[in-house]
Structure formats: C-alpha cells, structure tokens
VMD Tcl script that draws the C-alpha trace (Angstrom):
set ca {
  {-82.95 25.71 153.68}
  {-82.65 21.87 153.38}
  {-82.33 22.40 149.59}
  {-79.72 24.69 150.02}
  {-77.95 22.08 152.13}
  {-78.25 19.81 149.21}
  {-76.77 22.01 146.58}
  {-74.04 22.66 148.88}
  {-73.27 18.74 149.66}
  {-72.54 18.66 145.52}
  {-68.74 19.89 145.05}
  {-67.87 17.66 148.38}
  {-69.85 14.69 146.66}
  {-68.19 15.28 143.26}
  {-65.24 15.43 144.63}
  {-65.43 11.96 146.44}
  {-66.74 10.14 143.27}
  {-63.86 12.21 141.27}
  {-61.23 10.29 143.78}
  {-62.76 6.75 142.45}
  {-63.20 7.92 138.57}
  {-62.97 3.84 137.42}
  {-65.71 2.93 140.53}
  {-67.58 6.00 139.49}
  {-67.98 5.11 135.91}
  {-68.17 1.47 136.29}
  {-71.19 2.25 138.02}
  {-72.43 4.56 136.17}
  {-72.35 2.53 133.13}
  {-75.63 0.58 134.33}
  {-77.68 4.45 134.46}
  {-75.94 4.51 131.10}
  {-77.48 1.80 129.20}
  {-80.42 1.59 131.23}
  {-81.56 5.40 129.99}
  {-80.23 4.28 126.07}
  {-82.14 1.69 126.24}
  {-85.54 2.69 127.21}
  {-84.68 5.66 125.17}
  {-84.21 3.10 121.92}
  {-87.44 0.69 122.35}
  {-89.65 3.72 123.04}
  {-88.04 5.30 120.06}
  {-88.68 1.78 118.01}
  {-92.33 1.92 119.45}
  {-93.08 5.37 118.03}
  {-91.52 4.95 114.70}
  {-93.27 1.31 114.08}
  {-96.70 3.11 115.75}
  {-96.33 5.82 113.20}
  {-95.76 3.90 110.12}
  {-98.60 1.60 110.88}
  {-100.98 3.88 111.72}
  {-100.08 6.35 108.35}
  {-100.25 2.85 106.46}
  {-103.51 1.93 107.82}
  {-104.59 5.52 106.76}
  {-103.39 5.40 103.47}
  {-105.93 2.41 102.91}
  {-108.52 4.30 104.10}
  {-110.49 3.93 107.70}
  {-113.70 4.45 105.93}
  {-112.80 1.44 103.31}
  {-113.48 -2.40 102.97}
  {-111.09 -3.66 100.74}
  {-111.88 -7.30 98.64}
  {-109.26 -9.45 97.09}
  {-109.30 -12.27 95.38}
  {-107.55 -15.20 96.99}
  {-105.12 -17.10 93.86}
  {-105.50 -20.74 93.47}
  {-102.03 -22.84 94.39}
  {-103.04 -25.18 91.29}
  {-104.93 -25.83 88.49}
  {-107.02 -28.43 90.32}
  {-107.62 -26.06 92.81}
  {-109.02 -23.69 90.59}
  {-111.14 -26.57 88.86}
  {-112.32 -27.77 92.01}
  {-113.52 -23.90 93.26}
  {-115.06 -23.55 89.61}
  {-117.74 -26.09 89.96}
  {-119.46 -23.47 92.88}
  {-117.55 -20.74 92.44}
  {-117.09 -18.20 89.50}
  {-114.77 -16.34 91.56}
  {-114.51 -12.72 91.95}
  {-116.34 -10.88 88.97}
  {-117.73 -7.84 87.41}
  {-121.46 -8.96 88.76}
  {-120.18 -8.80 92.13}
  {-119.20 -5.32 91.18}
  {-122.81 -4.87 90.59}
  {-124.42 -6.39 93.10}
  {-122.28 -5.14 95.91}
  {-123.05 -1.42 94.39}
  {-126.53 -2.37 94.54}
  {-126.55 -3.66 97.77}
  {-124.46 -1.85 99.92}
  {-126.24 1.51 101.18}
  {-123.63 3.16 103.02}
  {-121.11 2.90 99.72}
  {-119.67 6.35 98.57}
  {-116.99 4.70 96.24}
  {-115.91 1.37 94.67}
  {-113.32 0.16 92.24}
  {-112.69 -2.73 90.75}
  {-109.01 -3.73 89.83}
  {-107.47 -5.97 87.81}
  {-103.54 -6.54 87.84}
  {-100.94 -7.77 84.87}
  {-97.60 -8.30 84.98}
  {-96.23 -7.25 81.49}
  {-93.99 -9.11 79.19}
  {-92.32 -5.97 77.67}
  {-92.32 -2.12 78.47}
  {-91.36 0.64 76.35}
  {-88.88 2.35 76.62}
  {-86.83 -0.45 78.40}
  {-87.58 0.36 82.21}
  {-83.69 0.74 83.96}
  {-85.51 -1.54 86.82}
  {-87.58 -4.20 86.70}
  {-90.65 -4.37 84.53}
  {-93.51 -2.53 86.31}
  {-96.72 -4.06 87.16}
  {-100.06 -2.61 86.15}
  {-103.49 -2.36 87.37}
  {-106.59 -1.44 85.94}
  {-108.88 0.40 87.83}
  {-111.82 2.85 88.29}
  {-110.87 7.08 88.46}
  {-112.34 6.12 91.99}
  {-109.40 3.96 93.05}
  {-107.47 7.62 93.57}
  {-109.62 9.21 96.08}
  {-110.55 5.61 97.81}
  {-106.90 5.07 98.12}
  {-105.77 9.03 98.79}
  {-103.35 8.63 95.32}
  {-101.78 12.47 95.20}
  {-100.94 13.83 91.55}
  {-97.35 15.02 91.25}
  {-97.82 16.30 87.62}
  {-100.67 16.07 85.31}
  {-104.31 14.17 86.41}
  {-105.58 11.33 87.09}
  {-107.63 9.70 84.47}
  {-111.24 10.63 84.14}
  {-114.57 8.21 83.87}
  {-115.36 9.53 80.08}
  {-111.97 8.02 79.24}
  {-112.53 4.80 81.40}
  {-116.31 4.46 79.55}
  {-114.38 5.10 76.11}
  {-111.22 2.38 77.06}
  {-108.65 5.39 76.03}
  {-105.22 4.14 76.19}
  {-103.90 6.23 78.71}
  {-101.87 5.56 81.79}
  {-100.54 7.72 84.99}
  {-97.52 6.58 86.34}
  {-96.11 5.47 90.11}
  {-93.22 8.55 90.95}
  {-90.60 5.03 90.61}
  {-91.99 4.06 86.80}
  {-91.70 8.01 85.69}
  {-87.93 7.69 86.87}
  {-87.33 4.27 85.22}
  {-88.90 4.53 81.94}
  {-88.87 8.24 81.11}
  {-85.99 9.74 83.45}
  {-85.64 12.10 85.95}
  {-86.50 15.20 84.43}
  {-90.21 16.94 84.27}
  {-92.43 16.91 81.40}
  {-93.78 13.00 81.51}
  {-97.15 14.25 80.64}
  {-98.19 13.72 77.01}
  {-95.54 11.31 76.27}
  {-96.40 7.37 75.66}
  {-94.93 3.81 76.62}
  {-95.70 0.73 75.15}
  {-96.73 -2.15 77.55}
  {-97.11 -5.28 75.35}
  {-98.37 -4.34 72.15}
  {-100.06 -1.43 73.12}
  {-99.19 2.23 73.54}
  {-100.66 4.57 76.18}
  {-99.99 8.16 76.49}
  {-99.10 9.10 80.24}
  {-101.60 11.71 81.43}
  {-100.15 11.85 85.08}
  {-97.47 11.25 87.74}
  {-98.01 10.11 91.14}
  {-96.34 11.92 94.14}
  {-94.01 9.55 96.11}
  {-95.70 7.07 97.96}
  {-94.99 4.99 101.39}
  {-94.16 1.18 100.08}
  {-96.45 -1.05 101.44}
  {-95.22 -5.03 103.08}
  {-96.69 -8.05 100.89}
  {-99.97 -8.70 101.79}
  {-100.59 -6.00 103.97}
  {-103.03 -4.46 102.24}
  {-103.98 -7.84 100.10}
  {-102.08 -5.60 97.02}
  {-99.04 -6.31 98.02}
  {-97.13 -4.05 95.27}
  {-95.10 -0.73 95.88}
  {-97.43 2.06 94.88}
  {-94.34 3.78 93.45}
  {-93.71 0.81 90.69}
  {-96.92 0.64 89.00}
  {-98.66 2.14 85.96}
  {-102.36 2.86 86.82}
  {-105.03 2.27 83.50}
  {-108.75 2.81 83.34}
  {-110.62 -0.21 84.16}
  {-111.93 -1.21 80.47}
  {-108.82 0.15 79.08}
  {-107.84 -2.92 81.11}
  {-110.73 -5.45 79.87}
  {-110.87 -4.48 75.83}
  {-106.84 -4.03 74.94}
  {-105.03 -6.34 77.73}
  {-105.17 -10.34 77.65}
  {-103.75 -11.50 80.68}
  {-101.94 -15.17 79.57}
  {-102.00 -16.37 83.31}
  {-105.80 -15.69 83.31}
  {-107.09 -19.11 83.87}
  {-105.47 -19.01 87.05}
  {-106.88 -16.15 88.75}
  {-110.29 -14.48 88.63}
  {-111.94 -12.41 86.35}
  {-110.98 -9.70 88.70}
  {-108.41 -9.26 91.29}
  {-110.34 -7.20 93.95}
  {-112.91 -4.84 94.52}
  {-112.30 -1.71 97.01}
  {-114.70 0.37 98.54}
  {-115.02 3.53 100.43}
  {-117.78 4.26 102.63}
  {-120.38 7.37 103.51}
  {-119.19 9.32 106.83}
  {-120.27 7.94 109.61}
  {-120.92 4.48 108.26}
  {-119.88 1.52 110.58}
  {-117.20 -0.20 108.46}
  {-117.15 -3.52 110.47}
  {-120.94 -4.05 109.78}
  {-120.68 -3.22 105.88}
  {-117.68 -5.55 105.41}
  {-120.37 -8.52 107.13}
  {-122.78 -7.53 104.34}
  {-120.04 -7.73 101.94}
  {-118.98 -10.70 103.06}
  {-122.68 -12.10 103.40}
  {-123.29 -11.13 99.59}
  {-120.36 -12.91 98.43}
  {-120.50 -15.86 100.31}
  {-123.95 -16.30 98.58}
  {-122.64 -15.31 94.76}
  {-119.70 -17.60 95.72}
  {-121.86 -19.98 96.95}
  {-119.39 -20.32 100.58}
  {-116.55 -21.48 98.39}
  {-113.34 -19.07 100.70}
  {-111.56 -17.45 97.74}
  {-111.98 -14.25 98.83}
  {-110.96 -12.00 101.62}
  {-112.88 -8.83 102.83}
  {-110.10 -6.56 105.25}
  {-111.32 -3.83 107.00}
  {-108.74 -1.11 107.82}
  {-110.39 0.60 110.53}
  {-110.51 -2.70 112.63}
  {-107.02 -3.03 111.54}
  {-106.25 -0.06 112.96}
  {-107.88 -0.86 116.80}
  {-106.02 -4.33 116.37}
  {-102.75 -2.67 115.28}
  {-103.17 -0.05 118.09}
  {-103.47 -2.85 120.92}
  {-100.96 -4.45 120.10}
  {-98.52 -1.92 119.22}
  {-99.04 -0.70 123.06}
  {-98.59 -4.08 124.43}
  {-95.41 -4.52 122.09}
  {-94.10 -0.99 123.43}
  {-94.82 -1.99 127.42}
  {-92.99 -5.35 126.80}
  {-89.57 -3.53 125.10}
  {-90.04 -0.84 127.79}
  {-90.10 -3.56 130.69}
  {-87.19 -5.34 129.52}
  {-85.11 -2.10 129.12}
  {-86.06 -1.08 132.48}
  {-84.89 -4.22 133.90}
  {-81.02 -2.18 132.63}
  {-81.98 0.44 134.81}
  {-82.86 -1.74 137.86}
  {-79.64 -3.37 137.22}
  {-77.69 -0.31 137.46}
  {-79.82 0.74 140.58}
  {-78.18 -2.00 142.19}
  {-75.18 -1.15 141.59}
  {-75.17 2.17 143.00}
  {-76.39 0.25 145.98}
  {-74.07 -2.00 145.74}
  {-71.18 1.15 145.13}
  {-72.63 2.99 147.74}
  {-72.79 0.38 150.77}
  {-69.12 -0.51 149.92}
  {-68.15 3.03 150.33}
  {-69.87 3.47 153.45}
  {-67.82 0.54 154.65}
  {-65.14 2.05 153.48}
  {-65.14 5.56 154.55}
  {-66.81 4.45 158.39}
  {-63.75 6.36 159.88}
  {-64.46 9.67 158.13}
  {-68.37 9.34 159.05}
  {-67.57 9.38 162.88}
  {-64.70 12.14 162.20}
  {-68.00 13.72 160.94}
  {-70.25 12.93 163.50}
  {-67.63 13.66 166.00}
  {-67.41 17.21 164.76}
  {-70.63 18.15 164.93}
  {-72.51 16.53 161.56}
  {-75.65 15.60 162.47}
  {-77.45 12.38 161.13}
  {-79.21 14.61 158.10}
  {-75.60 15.60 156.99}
  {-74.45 12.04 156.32}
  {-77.64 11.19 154.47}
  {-77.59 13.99 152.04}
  {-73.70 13.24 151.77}
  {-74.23 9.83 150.53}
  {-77.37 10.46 148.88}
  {-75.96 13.38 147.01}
  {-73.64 11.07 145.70}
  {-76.12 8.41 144.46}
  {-78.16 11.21 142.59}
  {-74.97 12.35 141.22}
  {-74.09 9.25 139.59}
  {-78.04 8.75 138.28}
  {-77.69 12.14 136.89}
  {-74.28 11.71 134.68}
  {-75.62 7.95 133.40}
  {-78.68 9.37 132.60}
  {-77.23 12.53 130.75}
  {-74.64 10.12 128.86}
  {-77.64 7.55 128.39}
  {-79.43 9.88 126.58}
  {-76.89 10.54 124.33}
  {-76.24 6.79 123.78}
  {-80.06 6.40 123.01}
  {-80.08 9.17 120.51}
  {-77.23 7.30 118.87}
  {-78.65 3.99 119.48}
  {-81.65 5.06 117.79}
  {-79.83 6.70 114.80}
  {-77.77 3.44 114.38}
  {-80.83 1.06 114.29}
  {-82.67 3.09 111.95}
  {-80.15 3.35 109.53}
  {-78.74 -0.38 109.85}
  {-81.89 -2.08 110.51}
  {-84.18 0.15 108.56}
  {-86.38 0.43 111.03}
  {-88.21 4.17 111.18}
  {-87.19 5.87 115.01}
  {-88.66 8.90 116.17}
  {-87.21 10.45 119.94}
  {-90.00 12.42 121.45}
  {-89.00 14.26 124.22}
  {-91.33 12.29 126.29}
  {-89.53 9.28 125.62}
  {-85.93 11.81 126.84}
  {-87.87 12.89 129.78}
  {-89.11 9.59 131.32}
  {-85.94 7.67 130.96}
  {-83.89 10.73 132.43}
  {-86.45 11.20 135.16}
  {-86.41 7.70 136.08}
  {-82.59 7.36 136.40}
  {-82.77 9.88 138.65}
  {-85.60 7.94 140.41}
  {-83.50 5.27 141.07}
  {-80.32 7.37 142.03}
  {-82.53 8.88 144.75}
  {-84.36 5.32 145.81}
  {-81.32 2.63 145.89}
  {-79.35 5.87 147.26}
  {-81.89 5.91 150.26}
  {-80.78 2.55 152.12}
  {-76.52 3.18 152.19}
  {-77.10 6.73 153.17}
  {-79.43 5.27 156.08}
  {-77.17 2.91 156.84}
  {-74.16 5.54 156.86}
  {-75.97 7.74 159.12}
  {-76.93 5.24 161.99}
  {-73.59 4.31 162.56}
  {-72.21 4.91 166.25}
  {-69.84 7.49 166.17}
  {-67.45 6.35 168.79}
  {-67.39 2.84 167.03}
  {-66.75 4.64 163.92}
  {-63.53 6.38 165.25}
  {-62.36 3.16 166.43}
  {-62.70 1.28 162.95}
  {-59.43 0.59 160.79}
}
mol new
graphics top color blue
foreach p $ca { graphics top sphere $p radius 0.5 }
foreach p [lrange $ca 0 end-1] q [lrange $ca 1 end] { graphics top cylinder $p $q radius 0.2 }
display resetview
C-alpha cells in the first residue's frame, strides 16, 4: 500500500515544483549536468578502451615486434658502428634459428620515394619491403586481388599491393587496380592487390609509425636488388624485424630471448627496441580503468553538487511552507505523509535532471566526438548508472528535509508567519 501512497503523492508534488518552475529548474540543472557528464567520460572511456584494445590487436597479441632505433647524427651512427652493425639480415637468421616458439617473421625495410607514378593527388606514399608473412603477422585484409607470394619475393618480381589511401591517390576511385603498374623511382611494379581500409595508427605506437592506408607494400628482395635507399648510411641495414608466435607461447619470455640475442649480436650497444603487444595490452588495460575511475569521480563530484542543491531547495521549502505542514498535520496527515510529500518531490526533481542529463550526455558525447575526434561509444550501462544514480541522490539528500519537515510541532507550525 505504501507504494501506492507514493504514486499518489506525485500530481500534488508536481504540482508544488510546477508553482516554482525557475527554483525547480535551477535545481535541477545540477541532476542535469551531473548525469551528462558521467554519461560523457564513461562514453570517452569506452571509445578510447575500444580503439586501444582493436589497435593493440591489430599488432598482434601473439607478436614481438623489433625496430630499429635511427641515429640523431652521423657521429652517432659512427660511434654505434664501432660495436654495433645495427639491425641486419643475420639477425633475421639467427633469431629464426633461435627462437622455438616462432610461427612467423618478417623483416622490413622502409623508403621514402623521390617520385611516384602516376603523380599521387596526396603526398608521396611511403614503401616498405617485406616478407608475404608481414600480412598474416599483421592481420593485412585484401580488398581486391592478393597479396604477394614467397616465389615472387625469392625471384625479386616487381610487384606491389597497395594501402586502400595509395589505390585512391594514384589510380582513382574506381575498381580494377589489379594488373596495372606505378613507377616509384625508376622502377615500375605492377599492383597485384589492394588493401581493405585500415585503422591509422599514432607515431610510434607501434614503432612503424605510418598510416597503413598510405603505403605500397613490396616483397622483401624486391626491396634489396632494385631499391637504393640515398639516406642509407643513416639507418640500418634493416628497419625492423616482426614476429608472430606459436599458440600458447608466452610472448613476454620470447621478447627476453629476443632481446638477449640481440644484445649479444649488438654487442649491448641500445639501438634497438623489442615491444611486446600483449604486455601492451595488460598495461593499456590498467590504465585505461584507472583513467575511466578518475573522469568518472570528477563527474560525479556534478552530481554531488546538484545533490546539494536539492537539499539545499528542499530545506528552504520546508521553511517556507511550515504553515501548510501543520494545516497538514492538523488535519489528520500523519508524520509518513509529510515525508513522502517532500521526498516525492526530491525524487521528482532527480528524475527530470537525470532524463534531460541523459539527453545532454548523448549530445555531449556526439559533440566531442565530432569536434575533438575523439571515438565515443554510449552503452546503456553507462545510461543506466548515471540515471540510477541521480535518482540515488534525489532519494538520499531528499531524506534529511523531508525528516526535518515531518518532526515539526504542529501547533508551532500553525502559529508560524
């Protein structure tokens, strides 16, 4: 029956908050921006959880990915020569002699080209030269055509496939890319394949730093016996080495023999790095959750604010309306009545912020991905824990003025002006 009671306490509480619309949404506002904003960090959590962890997955949780670290000068790079060959195709060999769990590995080298043909509407395209391996270690999907096969990497055939941005910029929008050639530098290569759209990684993120979508992808000694690389006495023979590992293979303990090995051929000179995505991944998850607590916190702190102010609304009401509350008591109302009366009132206003909150979070979210360019996903968890917790604090800084209304003396009410 008490719920009943409740339900019928609504049209007389919405009809007192009605008679104060400014107090009302004043008041209100606090719910308002509370909800939005818990709504909008939990909304930046998810979308910066998501594209980490699908970045993290695109490199592979079963790979250890090398790369060579670039010398700032050319007395750098003389002073790391005299211990130090620097990456090269014998630590290619070695590691795939040494390393038992290894499924997969690719070496890669990189060149930025002087001249592509025909003339790219963008910039010029990089290129790397790498292994048929370097698709299935790094999940590359084929949009049209293949990927290049180890007979034509053994027999340095001048072919190339093509990032989905490169197939746009040097041969158009249209199908049909397969079978036609480009010319980077002096050499022509007939395109055998286009890559599906792919994610953009940040610099340095995955020690690649290039947008998978501008780059044209050569076999390996395609790479080594028709490319010269001018800026070549700067950087190492090779660029990096990336490996995928056997199911079930413990990736942090690999990348220690990895590093072991090369710290020996290098002779402990540092110019290398060995990353290992699946550690990434545990790192990345820790502290995405601690980074999602802290935005959470500090948005709840709107909400608390605006739980004060209902307090705040509600204790100067009760001060206000002292008269009415012994015409009540005087007629019969017993000390339940006034509590749900105020209470209702309370819960009322939690309830409209938090419905207007959530639509202020769905924008807010909306206008922060598309100005900030920032990926946002609402779950409905995210909808349901800020709305639930509005009404939370409706219902617990509603508790106090409704006490507080109900233990007033009735005959000292009806004598209060």
């Amino acid at each position: 029956m008490s719920v009943f009671r409740y339900f019928a306490d609504i049209p007389l509480a919405f009809d007192n908050l009605r008679a104060q619309k400014t107090r009302t949404v004043l008041t209100a506002l606090g719910i308002v921006f509370g909800v939005g904003s818990v709504i909008g960090m939990l909304a930046i959590g998810a979308g910066a959880r998501e594209e980490s962890l699908s970045f993290i997955e695109r490199l592979g949780v079963r790979n250890v990915l090398v790369e060579s670290i670039p010398s700032a000068s050319r007395e750098e790079m003389q002073q790391r020569r005299r211990a130090s060959p620097g990456l090269t195709e014998r630590d290619v060999r070695i590691l795939e002699a040494n390393i038992e769990s290894l499924e997969l590995l690719s070496p890669r080298r990189t060149l930025h080209p002087a001249r592509v043909l025909p003339k790219p509407s963008q910039a010029i395209p990089n290129m790397y030269g790498v292994r048929p391996s370097y698709a299935t270690i790094h999940n590359l999907r084929v949009a049209e055509g293949r990927f290049f096969s180890e007979h034509e990497n053994l027999e340095s055939t001048p072919v190339c496939v093509l990032g989905d941005r490169v197939k746009s910029s040097l041969l158009g929008y249209g199908p049909g890319a397969t079978g036609k050639y480009i010319k980077v530098n002096d050499t022509w290569l007939q395109v055998v394949g286009v890559l599906s759209p792919q994610v953009s990684e940040g610099k340095g993120a995955s020690g690649q730093g290039d947008d998978r979508n501008q780059l044209i992808y050569i076999p390996f000694n395609t790479f080594q016996y028709r490319f010269w690389d001018l800026s070549s006495f700067m950087k190492d023979e090779i660029d990096g080495i990336d490996l995928r590992l056997k199911p079930g293979a413990d990736s942090v303990k690999a990348a220690e023999v990895v590093t072991a090995i090369l710290n020996s051929t290098h002779r402990n000179v540092e110019d290398f790095t060995v990353m290992i995505p699946a550690a990434l991944l545990a790192q990345q998850q820790k502290t995405q959750t601690i980074f999602t607590y802290v935005m959470v916190a500090i948005a709840a702190i709107s909400l608390l604010v605006g739980g004060i102010g209902i307090m705040n609304i509600v204790l100067a009401t009760v001060m206000e309306r002292t008269r009415e509350i012994g015409i009540r008591r005087a007629t019969g109302a017993r000390r339940g009545d006034i509590v749900r009366q105020f209470l209702s009132e309370s819960v009322l206003i939690s309830v409209g912020g938090g419905i207007a909150g959530i639509g202020f979070g769905l924008s807010l979210s909306w206008l922060i991905a598309h100005t900030a360019e920032w990926k946002t996903i609402v779950t409905p968890a995210s909808v349901i824990i800020a709305f639930s917790v509005s009404v939370a604090v409706g219902v617990v800084f509603g508790i106090y003025p409704a006490m507080k209304a109900a233990r007033i003396d009735p005959i000292e009410a009806l004598r209060y002006e």
